[in-house]
N, C-alpha and C positions, 0 to 999 in steps of 0.2 A: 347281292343283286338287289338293287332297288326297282321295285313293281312300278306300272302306270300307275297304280293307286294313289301311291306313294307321293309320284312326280305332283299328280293332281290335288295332292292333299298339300302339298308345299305352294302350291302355285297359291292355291286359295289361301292359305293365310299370310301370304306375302300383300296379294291383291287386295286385302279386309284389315291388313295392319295399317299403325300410324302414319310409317314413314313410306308408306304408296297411295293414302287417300287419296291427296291431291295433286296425282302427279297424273295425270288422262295420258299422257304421249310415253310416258314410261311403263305404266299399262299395259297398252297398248304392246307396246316394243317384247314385255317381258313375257304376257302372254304368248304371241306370235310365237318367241325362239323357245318355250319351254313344250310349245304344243309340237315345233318341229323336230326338238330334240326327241319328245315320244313317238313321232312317227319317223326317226332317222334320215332325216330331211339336212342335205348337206346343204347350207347357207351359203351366200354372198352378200355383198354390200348391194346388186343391183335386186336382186329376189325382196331385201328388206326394205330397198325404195320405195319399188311398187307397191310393196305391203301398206307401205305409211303412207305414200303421199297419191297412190292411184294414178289416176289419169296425169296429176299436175307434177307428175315425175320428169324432172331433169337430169342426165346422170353426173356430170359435173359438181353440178353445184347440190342435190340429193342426196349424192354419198359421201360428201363431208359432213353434208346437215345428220348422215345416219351414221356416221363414227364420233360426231359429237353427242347424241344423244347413246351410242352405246359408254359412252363413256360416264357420262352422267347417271344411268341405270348400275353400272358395275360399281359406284361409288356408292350408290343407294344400297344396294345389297349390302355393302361391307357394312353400311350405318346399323342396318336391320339386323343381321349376325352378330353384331359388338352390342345390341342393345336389345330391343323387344325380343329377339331370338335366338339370344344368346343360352337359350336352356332346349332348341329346338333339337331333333335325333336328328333330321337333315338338314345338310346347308347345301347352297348352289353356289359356282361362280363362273362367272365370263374374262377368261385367259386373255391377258394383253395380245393383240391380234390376232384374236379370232372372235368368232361370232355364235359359237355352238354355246350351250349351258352344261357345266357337267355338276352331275348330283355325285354327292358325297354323304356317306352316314358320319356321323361321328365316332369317332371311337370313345370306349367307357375305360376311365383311368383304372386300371389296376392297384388294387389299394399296395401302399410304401411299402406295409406292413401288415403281418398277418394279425388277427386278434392277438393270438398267445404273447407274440411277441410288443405285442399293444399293452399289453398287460402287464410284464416285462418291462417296459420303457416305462408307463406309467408310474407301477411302483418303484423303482429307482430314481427316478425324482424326485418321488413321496419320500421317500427313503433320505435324499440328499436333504431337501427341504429340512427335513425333519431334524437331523446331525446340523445343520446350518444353524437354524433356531434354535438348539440348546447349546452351539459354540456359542452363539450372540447372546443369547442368556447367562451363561457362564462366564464371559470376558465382562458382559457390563452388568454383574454382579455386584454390588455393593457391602462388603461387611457390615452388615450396623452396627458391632462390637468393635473390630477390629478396624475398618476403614482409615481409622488415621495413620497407622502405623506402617501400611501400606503404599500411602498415597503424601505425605509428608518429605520422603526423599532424605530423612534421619535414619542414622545407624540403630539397631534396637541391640540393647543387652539384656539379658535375664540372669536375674543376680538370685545364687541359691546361698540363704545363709549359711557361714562357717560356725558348726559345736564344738567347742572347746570340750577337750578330754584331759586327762591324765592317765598315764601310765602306773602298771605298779600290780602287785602279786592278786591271783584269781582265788577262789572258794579252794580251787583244785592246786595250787602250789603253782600255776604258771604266771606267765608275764599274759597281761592283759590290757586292752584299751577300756578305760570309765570313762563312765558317765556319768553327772548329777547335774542335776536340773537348778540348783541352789550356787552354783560352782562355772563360771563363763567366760572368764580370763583368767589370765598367770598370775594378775593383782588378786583376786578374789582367791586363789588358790594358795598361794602363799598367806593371807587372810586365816586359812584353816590351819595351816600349817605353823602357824603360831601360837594358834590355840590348841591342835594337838599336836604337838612332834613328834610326841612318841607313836601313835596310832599313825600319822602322815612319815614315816624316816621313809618307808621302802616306796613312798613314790613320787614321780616327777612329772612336771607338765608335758603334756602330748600336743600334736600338729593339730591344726583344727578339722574336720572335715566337714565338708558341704555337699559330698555325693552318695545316697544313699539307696533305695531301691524304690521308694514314693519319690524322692527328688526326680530319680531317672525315668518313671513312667511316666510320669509330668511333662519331663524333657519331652520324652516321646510323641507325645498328643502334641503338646504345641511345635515341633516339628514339621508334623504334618500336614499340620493347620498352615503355616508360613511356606509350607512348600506349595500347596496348594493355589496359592499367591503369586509364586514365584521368589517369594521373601523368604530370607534366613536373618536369624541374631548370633551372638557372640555369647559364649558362657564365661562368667566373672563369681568368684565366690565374694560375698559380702564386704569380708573383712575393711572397717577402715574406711568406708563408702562417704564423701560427703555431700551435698545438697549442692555446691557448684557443679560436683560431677552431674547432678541431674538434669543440668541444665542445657547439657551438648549433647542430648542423645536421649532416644525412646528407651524407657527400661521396664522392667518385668522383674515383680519382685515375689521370689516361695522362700516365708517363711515365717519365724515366731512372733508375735506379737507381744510377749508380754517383756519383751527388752528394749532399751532403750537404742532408737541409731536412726540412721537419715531416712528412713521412707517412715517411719511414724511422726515424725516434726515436718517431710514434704506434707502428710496426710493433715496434719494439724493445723499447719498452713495454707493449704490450699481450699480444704471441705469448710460447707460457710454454715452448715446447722451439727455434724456431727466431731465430735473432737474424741480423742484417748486417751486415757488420763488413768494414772497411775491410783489402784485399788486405797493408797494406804491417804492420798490428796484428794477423797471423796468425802464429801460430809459425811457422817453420818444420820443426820435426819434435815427435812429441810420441808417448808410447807408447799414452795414449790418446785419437789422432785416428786417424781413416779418413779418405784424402780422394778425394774424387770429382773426377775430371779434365774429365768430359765430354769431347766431340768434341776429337779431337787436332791438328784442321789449323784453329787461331782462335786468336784474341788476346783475352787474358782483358778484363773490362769492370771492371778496379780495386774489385770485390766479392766475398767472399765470403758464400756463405753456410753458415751454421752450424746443423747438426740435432743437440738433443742425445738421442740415444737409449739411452730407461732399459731398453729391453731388454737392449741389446747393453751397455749401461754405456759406450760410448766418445761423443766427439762425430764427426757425418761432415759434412765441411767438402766443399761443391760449390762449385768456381771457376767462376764465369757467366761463358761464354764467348760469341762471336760470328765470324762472320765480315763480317759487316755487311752481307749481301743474300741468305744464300739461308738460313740458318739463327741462328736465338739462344734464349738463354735467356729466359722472363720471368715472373715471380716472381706468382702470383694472393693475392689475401689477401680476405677477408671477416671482420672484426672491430667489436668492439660498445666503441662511446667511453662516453663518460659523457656523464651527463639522458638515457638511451635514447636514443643515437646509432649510426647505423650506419655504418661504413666499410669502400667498395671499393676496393681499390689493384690498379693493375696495371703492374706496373714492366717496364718493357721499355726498355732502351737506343738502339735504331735503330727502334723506330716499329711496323716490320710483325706483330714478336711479338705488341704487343698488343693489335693491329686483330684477328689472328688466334684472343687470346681473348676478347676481348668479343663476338667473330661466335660463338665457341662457347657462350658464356656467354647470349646471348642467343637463344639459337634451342632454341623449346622440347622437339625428342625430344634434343639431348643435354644440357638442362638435367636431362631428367627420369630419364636415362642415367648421368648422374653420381650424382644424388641416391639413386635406386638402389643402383648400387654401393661411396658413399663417403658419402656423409650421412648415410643414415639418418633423417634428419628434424632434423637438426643444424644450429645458426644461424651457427659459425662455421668455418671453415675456411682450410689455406693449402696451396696447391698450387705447385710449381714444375714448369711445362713445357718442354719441348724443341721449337720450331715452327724445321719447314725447309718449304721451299717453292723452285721453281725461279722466278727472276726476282721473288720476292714474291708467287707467284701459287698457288693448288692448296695452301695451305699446312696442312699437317701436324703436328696440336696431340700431341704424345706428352708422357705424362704419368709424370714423374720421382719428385717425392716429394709425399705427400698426409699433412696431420695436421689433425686436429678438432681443436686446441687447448684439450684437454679437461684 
C-alpha cells in the first residue's frame, strides 16, 4: 500500500525535476490528477477543463485541447522513469484512456543467485581460466633444445651404436658372448686370430648388439620427451650409417666416441671451432696448444678433443678421459645438416655419460636452465660434460666447455 506521504513525496520530485521545470501546463495538469487520485476523486475530461482552462472552458474544442495535453504529460513521465528516475522506489503512470494516476512501487530484483552459489560460479571460471591458461601455455611452448625436430616436419631416427662381440668358452667352461674394447669388427677379429690361433681356435665372431640397459633407459626418457610433443622416431642400430643418410632425416645419435663412423666426420664437418681428432694425430707439444688433462686417475678414450679459441689465439686440446664406472667424459652436440636437418649426438664411450645427458637434456626446468644461461634462443650448440656418479647412480652432469657454433 502506498501512503499519501508517499503520493506527495513522488509529486514533488517530479515537480522540482528536469524534465517538469519548464513545462507550467503539465504541472499544472499532473498535480491536479495526483491530488485527485489522493482524495479518490473519479475524473473526466469535462472536470479537467474547468480545472485548466476556468471560465474560458469550451467543451468541444477544451477536451481535445485536455486529451492532447494528457498525452504529452504521459510521455513526460515515461522520459523521467527511463532517466532522472529511473533508481526512484515509485513510479506513476496514466493508462491509455483514462485519466486517473496510478502509483506503483517497484519491485526489488531477487538476486540470480545466492552468495554460496556466487561463489561456486566464480570459482569455476577461475578454475576454467586457469586450465585454459596453462593449455595456452603448453601448446605454445617452445623447446629451446628440441624445437626443430618438432616443427621441421622430418622423420627423426635415433641411432644406438652396434658392439661387436665374439663368441667362445667363459672362465666357467660355458659358451659365452666377449667383449673387448680393442676388438670392433670380424676384420679386426680375425686381425687376432692370426696372431694367436691357438689362444683364438675356440672362438668365433658374434652379432653386434646395440641394446643394452643404459641404451634402453635413454630410449626411455627421450620417449617421453617426443611424446610429450606429440612426436616419435624410429630405432636404427648404427651399423654401416653414411653421411648422405643424414642428410634425409633428423637423427639422434648414443654412442662411442673413440671410433671412427659418420656422426664424428658429420661433427667434424659441420662444428666451425671444435674438431675430434684421433689421440695418436695430436702433436705432441706445440707453442700454440693449451692442453686440458682432465681427471688425473683415467685412461684416456683414444680422442681428442680440439677447441680452437679466437680469443686466446691458441687451440685447447681436452683428452676424454674415463675410468669406466664412476666418471667420463661425453661430448653433446646439436647441429643443422643439410634439406633442414637436425642433428643430436651424444658421444659417450661407457654408456652411463650419456644416459646421464639425455636425463638432462630431456627434463624440462634444466632444459629451460641451460637455454637461459647458454643459448639464448640459439639452435645450435656443443657442449662437453664431465658426469661422475657413484656406481652409475646420482650422476653428476658438470659442464666443461660450451660453444654456439656461431
Amino acid at each position: 500500500m502506498i501512503s499519501e506521504a508517499d503520493k506527495l513525496r513522488v509529486l514533488d520530485l517530479l515537480l522540482n525535476s528536469k524534465t517538469f521545470s519548464k513545462s507550467t501546463t503539465s504541472n499544472v495538469l499532473l498535480k491536479y490528477l495526483i491530488e485527485s487520485s489522493i482524495n479518490n476523486k473519479n475524473l473526466n475530461a469535462t472536470d479537467i477543463g474547468i480545472e485548466l482552462f476556468g471560465s474560458q472552458y469550451e467543451p468541444e474544442k477544451s477536451e481535445a485541447t485536455v486529451r492532447v495535453n494528457i498525452y504529452h504529460l504521459r510521455n513526460k513521465l515515461k522520459k523521467y522513469f527511463e532517466g532522472e528516475g529511473v533508481e526512484d522506489d515509485i513510479f506513476i503512470e496514466i493508462k491509455r484512456g483514462q485519466y486517473g494516476v496510478s502509483f506503483h512501487k517497484k519491485q526489488k530484483l531477487k538476486p540470480k543467485y545466492s552468495l554460496k552459489k556466487k561463489l561456486y560460479i566464480y570459482s569455476s571460471i577461475l578454475a576454467l581460466l586457469v586450465i585454459g591458461l596453462y593449455a595456452y601455455a603448453k601448446l605454445s611452448y617452445k623447446d629451446p633444445v628440441w624445437h626443430t625436430f618438432f616443427k621441421n616436419n622430418k622423420e627423426t631416427t635415433l641411432y644406438l651404436y652396434d658392439i661387436f662381440g665374439y663368441y667362445g668358452p667363459t672362465l666357467f667352461n660355458k659358451i659365452g658372448w666377449h667383449r673387448d674394447y680393442e676388438i670392433n669388427s670380424a676384420a679386426e677379429f680375425y686381425k687376432e686370430v692370426e696372431k694367436h690361433p691357438k689362444l683364438m681356435e675356440d672362438y668365433a665372431p658374434g652379432r653386434n648388439v646395440y641394446v643394452n640397459f643404459l641404451s634402453a633407459y635413454s630410449v626411455n626418457n627421450l620417449s617421453r620427451h617426443f611424446q610429450k610433443h606429440q612426436k616419435e622416431f624410429k630405432i636404427h642400430k648404427f651399423h654401416n650409417l653414411t653421411l648422405q643418410q643424414l642428410k634425409e632425416q633428423n637423427s639422434i645419435y648414443l654412442g662411442p666416441l673413440r671410433y671412427d663412423n659418420a656422426f664424428v666426420d658429420f661433427f667434424n664437418l659441420k662444428s666451425k671451432r671444435i674438431k675430434l681428432i684421433d689421440q695418436n694425430k695430436t702433436p705432441e707439444h706445440d707453442d700454440d696448444i693449451e692442453y686440458f688433462d682432465g681427471r688425473n686417475a683415467s685412461y684416456n678414450e683414444g680422442r681428442n678433443v680440439v677447441y680452437k679459441d679466437a680469443k686466446k689465439g691458441i687451440d685447447t686440446i681436452v683428452t676424454l678421459k674415463s675410468n669406466g664406472h664412476s666418471h667420463e667424459h661425453v661430448l653433446v652436440a646439436k647441429l643443422h645438416g643439410d634439406n633442414d636437418t637436425t642433428n643430436f649426438m651424444f658421444f659417450s664411450n661407457h654408456g652411463f655419460g650419456a644416459t646421464a645427458a639425455i636425463e638432462y637434456f630431456t627434463d624440462t626446468d634444466s632444459i629451460s636452465s641451460f637455454n637461459e644461461e647458454y643459448l639464448k634462443n640459439g639452435d645450435e650448440f656443443i657442449a662437453l660434460f664431465d658426469v661422475s656418479g657413484k656406481d652409475r647412480t646420482s650422476m653428476n652432469v658438470k659442464q666443461v666447455i660450451f660453444d654456439d657454433n656461431k
